[in-house]
N, C-alpha and C positions, 0 to 999 in steps of 0.2 A: 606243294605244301612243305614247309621249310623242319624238320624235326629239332628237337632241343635234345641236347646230350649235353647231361649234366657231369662232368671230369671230375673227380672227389679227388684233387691234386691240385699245388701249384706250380707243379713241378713242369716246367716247358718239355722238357723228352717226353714225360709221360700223355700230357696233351696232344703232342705233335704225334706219338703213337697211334694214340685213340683219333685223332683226325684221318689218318694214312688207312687204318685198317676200316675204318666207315665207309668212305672214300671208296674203297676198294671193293669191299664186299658190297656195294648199294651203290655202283653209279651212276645211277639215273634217280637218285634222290638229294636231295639238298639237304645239311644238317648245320645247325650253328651251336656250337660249344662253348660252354662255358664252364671254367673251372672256379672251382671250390675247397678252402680249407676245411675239414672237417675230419674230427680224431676217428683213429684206427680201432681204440679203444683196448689194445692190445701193448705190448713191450716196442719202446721207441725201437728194437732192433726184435724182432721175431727171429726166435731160433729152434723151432722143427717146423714139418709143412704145416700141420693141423693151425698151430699161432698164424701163420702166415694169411692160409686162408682164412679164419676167422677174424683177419686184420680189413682182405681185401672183401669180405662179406659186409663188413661192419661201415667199412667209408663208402660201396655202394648206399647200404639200406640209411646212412646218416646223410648221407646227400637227398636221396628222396624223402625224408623228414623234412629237408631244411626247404626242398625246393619239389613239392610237389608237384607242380603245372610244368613238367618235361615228358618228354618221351624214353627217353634212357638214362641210367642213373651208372656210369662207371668207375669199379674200384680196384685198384694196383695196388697189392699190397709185395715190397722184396722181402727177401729171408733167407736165413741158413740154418742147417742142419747138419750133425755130426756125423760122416758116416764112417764104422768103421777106420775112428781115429783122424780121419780127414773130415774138412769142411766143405759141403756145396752150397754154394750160391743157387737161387730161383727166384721167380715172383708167380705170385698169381693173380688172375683176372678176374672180376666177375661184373659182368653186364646185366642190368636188370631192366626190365620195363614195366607195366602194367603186369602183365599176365604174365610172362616168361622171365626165366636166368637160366643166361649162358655163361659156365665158366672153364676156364682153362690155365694151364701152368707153362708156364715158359720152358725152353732145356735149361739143363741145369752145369754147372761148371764146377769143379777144385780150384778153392782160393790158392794162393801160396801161402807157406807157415808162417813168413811176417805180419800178414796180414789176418790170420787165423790168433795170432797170439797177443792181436791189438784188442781183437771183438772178445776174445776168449775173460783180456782185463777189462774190459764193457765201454769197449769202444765201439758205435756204431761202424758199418760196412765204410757207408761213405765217409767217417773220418777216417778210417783204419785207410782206408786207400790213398787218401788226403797226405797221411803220412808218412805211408812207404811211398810212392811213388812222387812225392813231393807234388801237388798238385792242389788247387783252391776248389771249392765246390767241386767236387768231379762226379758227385751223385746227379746233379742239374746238368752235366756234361754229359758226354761220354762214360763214365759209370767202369764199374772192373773187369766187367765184358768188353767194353772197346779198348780200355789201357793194353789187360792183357793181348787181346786178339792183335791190338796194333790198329783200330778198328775197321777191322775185316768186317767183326760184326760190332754195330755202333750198337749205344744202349736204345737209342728211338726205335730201329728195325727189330732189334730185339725181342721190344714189348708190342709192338708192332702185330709180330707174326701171331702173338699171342692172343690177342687181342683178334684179331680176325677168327682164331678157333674158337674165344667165348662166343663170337657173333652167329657159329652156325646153326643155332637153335633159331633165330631170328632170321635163317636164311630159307631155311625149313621147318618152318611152321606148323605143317600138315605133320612132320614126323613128329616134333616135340610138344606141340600144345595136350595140355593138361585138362 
C-alpha cells in the first residue's frame, strides 16, 4: 500500500529532503509526495526558535486541512535567532499523521555579519544570501549551509537528517503512541 505524504512546501530541496529521509527510515514501504503551498502563518523570515517552530507546526496542521485523505502531513519551517549578539541559522521539522507528531530541529550555524545585517534591515535569509554571495534563488538551491560549507553539507541532506529525527516517533510507535 502506497502512503501519501503531504510536503507543505514548493520548495524542491525541501521535497527532495522529505523524500530521502521516508525513504530511508521505511524501506520497505512505498510513499508518493505531494507538495503543497500553504501559509506559515508566521513572519515571512521567523527570528527566535519558538516563531520558527510555530511556522513549521502551522504548514504541517494547514496542509492537513487542505488535504485530509493522507497519511503524513510535513512542515519545514528555517529561522534565526540572535545569540548573544550573533545570528544562527536553523529550521524545524514537524511530521504529523493521524495519531502521532514527530518533530525535530536541524544543527544550527553563525551567519556572517553581511548577511546578519541584510535580515537585521528585513531582508529575508534567502535574499540576504542572494546578495552577498551574488547568487539567484539560492534558498531553492543550495541554501547558506551549502554556499558556506562549500557544500560539504548541501541544504537537501541538511534537512534531510532532520527530517528522519521527526520520523522517529513513527519508527517507534510502541514507545511514543499517546
Amino acid at each position: 500500500m502506497i502512503k501519501k505524504v503531504i510536503v507543505a512546501s514548493r520548495n524542491p530541496v525541501k521535497i527532495s529532503a522529505v523524500k530521502i529521509a521516508f525513504e530511508k527510515m521505511f524501506p520497505l514501504e512505498a510513499f508518493e509526495l505531494e507538495s503543497v503551498s500553504v501559509p506559515s502563518d508566521v513572519s515571512e523570515q521567523p527570528k527566535d526558535n519558538r516563531e520558527t517552530l510555530t511556522g513549521a507546526i502551522n504548514r504541517a496542521n494547514n496542509a492537513k486541512e487542505a488535504f485530509e485523505d493522507s497519511d503524513f502531513w510535513v512542515g519545514i519551517e528555517g529561522g534565526v535567532e540572535k545569540v548573544k549578539g550573533e545570528m544562527e541559522a536553523f529550521a524545524w521539522i514537524v511530521v504529523m499523521s493521524g495519531d502521532l507528531t514527530g518533530k525535530a530541529k536541524t544543527g544550527t550555524f553563525f551567519l556572517p555579519k553581511k548577511v546578519v545585517d541584510l535580515i537585521d534591515s528585513g531582508k529575508e535569509l534567502g535574499e540576504a544570501n542572494d546578495i552577498v554571495f551574488d547568487r539567484t534563488n539560492s534558498k531553492q538551491k543550495n541554501g547558506a549551509v551549502g554556499i558556506l560549507t562549500g557544500n560539504i553539507i548541501d541544504r537537501t541532506n541538511y534537512y534531510a537528517e532532520a527530517v528522519i529525527l521527526a520520523l522517529i516517533p513513527f519508527k517507534n510507535t510502541e514507545m511514543y503512541w499517546r
